[in-house]
N, C-alpha and C positions, 0 to 999 in steps of 0.2 A: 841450165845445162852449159856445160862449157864445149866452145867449137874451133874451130880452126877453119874460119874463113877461105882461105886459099885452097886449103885441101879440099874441103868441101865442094867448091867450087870446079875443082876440078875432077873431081868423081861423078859429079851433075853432069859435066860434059862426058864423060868417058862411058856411063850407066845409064845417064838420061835423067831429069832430075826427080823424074815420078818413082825412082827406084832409092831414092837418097834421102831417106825418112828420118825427121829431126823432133819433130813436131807428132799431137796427136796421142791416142795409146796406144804406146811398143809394149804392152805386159806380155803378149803371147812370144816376143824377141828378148824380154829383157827379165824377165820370172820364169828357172826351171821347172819340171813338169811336177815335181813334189810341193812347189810351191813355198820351198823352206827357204829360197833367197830371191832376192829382186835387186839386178843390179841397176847402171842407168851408162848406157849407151856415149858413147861421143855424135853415133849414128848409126843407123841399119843402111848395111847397103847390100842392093839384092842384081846383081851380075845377071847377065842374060848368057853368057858364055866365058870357056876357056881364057879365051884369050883380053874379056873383061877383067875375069879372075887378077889375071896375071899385070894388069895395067894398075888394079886397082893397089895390088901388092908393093910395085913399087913407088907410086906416089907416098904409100905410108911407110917406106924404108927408106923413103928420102928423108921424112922426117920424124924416124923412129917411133911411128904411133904404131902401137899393138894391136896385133887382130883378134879376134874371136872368131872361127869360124862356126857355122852354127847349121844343120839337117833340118831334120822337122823335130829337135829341142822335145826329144822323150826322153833324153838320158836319166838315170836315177844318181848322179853322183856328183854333180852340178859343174861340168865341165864346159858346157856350151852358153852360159850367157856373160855377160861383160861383169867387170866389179862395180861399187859403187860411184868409182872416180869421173865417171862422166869422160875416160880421156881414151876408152879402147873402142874400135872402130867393134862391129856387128855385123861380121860378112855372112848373110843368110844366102844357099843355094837352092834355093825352094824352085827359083824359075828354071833352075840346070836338069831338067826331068826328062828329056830325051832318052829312047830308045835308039841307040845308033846303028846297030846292027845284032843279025841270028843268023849265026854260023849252023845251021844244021849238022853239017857233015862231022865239025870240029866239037859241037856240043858244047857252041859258048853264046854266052849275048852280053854286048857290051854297050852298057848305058852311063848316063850323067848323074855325078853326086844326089842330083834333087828328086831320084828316080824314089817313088814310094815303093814300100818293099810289095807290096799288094800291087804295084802294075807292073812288077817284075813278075809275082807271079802268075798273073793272068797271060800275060804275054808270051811266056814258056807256054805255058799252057794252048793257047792258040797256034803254037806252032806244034801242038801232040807232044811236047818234053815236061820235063820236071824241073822251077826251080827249088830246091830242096829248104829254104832256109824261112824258116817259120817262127815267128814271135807272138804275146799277146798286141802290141804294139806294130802290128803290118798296117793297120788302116791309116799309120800315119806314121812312122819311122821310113827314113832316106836310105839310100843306098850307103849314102857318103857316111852319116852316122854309123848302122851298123859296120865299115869297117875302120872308121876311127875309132870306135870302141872292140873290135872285131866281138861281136853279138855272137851269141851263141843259139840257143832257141830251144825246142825240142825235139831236134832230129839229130841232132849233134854226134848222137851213135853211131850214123850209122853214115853223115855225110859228111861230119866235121863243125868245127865253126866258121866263120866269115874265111879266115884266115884260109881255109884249107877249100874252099869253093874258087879262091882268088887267084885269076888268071895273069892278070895285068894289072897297072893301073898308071893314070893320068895325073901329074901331080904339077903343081906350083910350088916353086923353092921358097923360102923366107927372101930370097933376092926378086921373087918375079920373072924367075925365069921358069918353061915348061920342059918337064920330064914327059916325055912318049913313052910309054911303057905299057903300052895294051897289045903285048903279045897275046897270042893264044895258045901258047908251044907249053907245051906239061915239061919238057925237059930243056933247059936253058943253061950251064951251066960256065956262063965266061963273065966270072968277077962273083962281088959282092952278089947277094940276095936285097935291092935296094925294093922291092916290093912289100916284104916283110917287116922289113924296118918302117914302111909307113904305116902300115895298118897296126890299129893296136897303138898308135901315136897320139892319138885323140887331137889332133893339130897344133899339137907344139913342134914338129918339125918343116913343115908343110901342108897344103893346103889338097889334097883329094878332088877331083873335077871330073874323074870317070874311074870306070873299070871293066874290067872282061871278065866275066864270072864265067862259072863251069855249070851246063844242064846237065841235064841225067833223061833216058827214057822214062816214058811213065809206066810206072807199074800194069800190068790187068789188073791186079786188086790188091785192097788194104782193106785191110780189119784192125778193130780195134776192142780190148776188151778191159775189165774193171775187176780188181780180184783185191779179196780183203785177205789181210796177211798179221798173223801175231805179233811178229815184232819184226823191226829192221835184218836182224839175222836169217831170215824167214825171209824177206825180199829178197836181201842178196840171192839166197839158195834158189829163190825163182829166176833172177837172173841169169842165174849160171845156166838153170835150166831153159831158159829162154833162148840164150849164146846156141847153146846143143842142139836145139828143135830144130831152129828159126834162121842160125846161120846168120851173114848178110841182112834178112830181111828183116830183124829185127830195127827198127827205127828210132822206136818211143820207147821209154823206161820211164815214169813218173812214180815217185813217193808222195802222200801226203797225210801227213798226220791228222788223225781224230782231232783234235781243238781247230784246226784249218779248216778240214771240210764243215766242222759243229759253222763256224761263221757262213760258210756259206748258206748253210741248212737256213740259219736264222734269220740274214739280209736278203736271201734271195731264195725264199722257200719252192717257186714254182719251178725251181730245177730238180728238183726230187731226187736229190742227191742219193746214190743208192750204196745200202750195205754196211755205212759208217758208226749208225748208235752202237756196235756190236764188237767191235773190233778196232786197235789201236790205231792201223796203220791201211790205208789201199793204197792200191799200187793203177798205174795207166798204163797198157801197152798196146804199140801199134805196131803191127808186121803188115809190109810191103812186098807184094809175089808177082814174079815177072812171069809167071805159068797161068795163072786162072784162078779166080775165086774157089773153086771146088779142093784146089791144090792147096791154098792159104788156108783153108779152112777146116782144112783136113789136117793139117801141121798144127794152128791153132788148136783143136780139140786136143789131140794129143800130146800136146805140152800143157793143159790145165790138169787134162787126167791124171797125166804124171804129176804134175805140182797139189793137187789135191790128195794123190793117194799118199805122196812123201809127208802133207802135212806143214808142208809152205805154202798152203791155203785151203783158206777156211771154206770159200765162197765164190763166184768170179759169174762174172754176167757179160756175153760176148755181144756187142751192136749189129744187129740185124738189117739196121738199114743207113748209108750215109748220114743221113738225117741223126739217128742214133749214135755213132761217131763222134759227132761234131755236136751233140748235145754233151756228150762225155767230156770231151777237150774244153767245152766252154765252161764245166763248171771247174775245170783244173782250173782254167785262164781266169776265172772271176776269182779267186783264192785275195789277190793283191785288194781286190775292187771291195770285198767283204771285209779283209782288215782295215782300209782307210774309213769304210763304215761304221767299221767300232770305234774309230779312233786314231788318234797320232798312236806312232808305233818306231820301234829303232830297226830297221831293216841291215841285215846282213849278207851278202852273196859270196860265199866262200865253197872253197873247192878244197877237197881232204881225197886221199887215194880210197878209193872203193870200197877197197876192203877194212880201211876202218873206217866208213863211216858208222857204224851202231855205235862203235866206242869213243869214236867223238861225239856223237850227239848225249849217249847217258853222261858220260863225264860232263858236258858242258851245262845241260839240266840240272842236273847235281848242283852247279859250280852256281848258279843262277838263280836260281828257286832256295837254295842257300842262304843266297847274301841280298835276297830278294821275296820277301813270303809273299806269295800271290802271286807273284810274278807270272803271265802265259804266253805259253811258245806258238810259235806259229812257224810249222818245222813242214817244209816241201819243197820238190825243186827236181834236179837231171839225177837218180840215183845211177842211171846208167854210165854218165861220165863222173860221179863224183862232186856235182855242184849242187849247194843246194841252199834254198833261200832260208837262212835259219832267221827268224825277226821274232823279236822282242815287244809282249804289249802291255800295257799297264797292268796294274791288280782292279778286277772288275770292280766300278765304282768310285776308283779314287782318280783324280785330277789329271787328265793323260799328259797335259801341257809340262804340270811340275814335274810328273815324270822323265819326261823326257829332259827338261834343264840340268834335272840334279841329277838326274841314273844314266845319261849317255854314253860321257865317258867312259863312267866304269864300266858297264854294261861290253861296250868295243873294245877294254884290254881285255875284258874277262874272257869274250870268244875269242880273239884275234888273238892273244897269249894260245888256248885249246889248240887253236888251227895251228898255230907254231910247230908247237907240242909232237902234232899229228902231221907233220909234215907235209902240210897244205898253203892256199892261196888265200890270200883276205880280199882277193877281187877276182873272180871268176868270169861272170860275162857283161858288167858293166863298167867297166871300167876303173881309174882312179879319180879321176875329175879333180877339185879344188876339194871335195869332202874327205880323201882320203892320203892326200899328198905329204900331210903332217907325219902320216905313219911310218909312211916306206922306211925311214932310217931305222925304223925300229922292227919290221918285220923283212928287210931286203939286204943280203950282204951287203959291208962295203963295196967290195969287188964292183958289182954289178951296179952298185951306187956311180960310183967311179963311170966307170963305163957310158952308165944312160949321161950323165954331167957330159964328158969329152963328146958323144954322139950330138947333143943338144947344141954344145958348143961349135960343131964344124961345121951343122946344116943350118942352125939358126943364132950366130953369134951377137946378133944386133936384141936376142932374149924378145924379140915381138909374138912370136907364133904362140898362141895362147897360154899367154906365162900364169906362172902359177899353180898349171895346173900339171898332172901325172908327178914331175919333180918339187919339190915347194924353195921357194926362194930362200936360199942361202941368208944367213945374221952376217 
């Protein structure tokens, strides 16, 4: 491993030397969570605060060493771990987990990058509020991750992404110096939006250290129900019909395809997956009612009635008990866990406008199973906003590995051309990372080319803040 004595030496002092890991195995710091790359560190260094942060920042802008910053390292897109060169530092915030403050009146709480998303939510929760932002990945995703990547989840409907929960935030410049920025004011309007510009950066322009999120009351009650639907045209039209019923409360919108749920049936048969041998396509919805179970309930029934007698649904089975719920949400959440069980797979998170999604997924089928015989989709995701995980897995039987060498690429222009086509996103809630940074020229105006270059260039001119990655380096 190659190091740099002096710097070293003086992050031991600044962090304490139990936090300045050189030695030993970094794989859970240095191997993202697909497991598809493993770089090698110059060092892990793990800050106990802010103002670490920021010490630590310019010791390595003194001497132009690159950071990585790094959450709890569940990203799908490989943006959080160092490259092979042994020469970029590993700034993990794991120790930055404070809860700083619960604004009740203002309906904010503002906590440290290192903050799990799961003790954000308990901790709203303990104070009677809601926080809204929900992933398969809470029992171990950071605050600071979700909004370097600004995550989205499955409430997106109805509360936003990362982005739109984000009240403030605390940031470290590529210089080392500290941005204050945890207002909790919803209307600020003197200058730039410098909040927005970080989130969504994935730490190429700065470093993330806190933020002020926004609660919500808690509902009286949520329901959740399961309804099988003939084809994607068919969900929509439940949607629409969901908007009308449900209003506001409407939350959850999930699609998932018959061969998606068939995996789960097969790796994980004790969830009794319900409704699927029968029907192409179910749908997940969660309504949220600040009136009373009786009221959500009563809204519920009458929005299936209606959707069953229209004929945008076959079938639907309402959860009766919490417990029920959240048996329903875990077999959407296992979806990802049954594909990795069959195999290596080409994962896509692309976002197309709503209302085409059916005609981008038949055309992309089409375009796939084509130029691929065997080829299985594994087609689920937000149909409510339009995101959805379209992934790609071998023809049952044959070699997943060679699959994936020889069919990747094409596979990624074949969609990512569709998505074009269809006037959509080639990254929806994970990001760009280093797996996707090759493309942007080919899916992102110049224009906007132009722009993120001059942006990158004014807040991180010295190119340390995790290069490489969102923009891909210039020939």
């Amino acid at each position: 491993m190659t190091t740099d004595t002096p710097l070293l030496d003086q992050l031991r002092q600044t962090v304490g030397a139990a936090h300045v890991l050189t030695e030993g195995d970094l794989t859970a710091y240095e191997q993202d969570w697909r497991r598809r790359v493993r770089g090698r560190a110059l060092a892990v260094v793990r800050p106990g605060s802010t103002a670490e942060v920021a010490a630590v920042v310019r010791a390595c802008a003194a001497r132009g060493v690159a950071i990585v910053p790094q959450s709890g390292n569940t990203g799908l897109s490989v943006g959080s771990v160092p490259d092979d060169s042994g020469t970029q530092l590993l700034l993990s915030l794991g120790r930055m987990d404070a809860v700083r403050a619960i604004d009740r009146a203002n309906l904010t709480l503002t906590a440290e990058a290192g903050c799990i998303l799961q003790k954000l939510q308990a901790t709203a929760e303990d104070a009677g509020l809601l926080y809204p932002l929900s992933l398969g990945s809470e029992g171990s995703c950071m605050l600071g991750g979700n909004l370097g990547a600004n995550a989205g989840g499955t409430q997106v409907l109805r509360y936003g992404n990362t982005r739109e929960l984000c009240l403030g935030l605390e940031v470290v410049t590529a210089q080392g110096e500290v941005w204050d920025g945890l207002s909790g004011l919803r209307k600020d309007n003197t200058g730039y939006d410098l909040r927005d510009l970080f989130i969504g950066s994935e730490g190429t322009l700065g470093i993330i250290t806190a933020a002020t999120m926004k609660l919500y009351p808690r509902p009286a009650a949520t329901l959740t129900a399961w309804a099988a639907v003939p084809s994607l045209a068919a969900a929509l039209e439940l949607l629409g019909l969901a908007h009308r019923h449900l209003g506001a409360g409407l939350t959850g919108f999930e699609v998932m395809g018959q061969f998606a749920l068939g995996l789960v049936d097969r790796h994980y048969p004790q969830m009794r997956v319900p409704l699927w041998r029968d029907t192409p396509w179910c749908v997940l919805l969660d309504s949220a009612d600040l009136e009373s179970e009786a009221h959500a309930r009563a809204q519920f029934e009458q929005l299936l009635e209606t959707a069953l007698q229209a004929g945008c649904v076959s079938d639907a089975v309402v959860a009766e008990s919490i417990a029920q719920a959240r048996g329903l949400w875990h077999i959407r959440e296992s979806i990802p866990m049954a594909q990795a069980e069959e195999g290596l797979n080409i994962k896509h998170d692309i976002a197309v406008p709503v209302s085409r999604v059916p005609d981008f997924v038949a055309e992309t089928e089409a375009l796939l199973t084509a130029e691929i015989p065997g080829v299985r989709l594994v087609v689920f995701g937000h149909l409510g906003d339009g995101n959805l995980h379209f992934n790609v897995q071998a023809p049952e039987g044959g070699d997943a590995a060679q699959f994936m060498r020889q069919q990747e690429a094409r596979v990624n222009t074949l969609v990512f051309d569709a998505v074009a086509r269809h006037q959509g996103s080639i990254s929806a809630e994970h990001g760009i990372g280093s797996l996707k940074a090759h493309l942007l020229p080919r899916y992102k105006s110049p224009v906007a080319l132009t722009l993120m270059r001059a942006i990158k260039q004014a807040l991180d001119p010295q190119g340390i803040m995790n290069p490489g990655r969102v923009l891909a380096a210039r020939d």
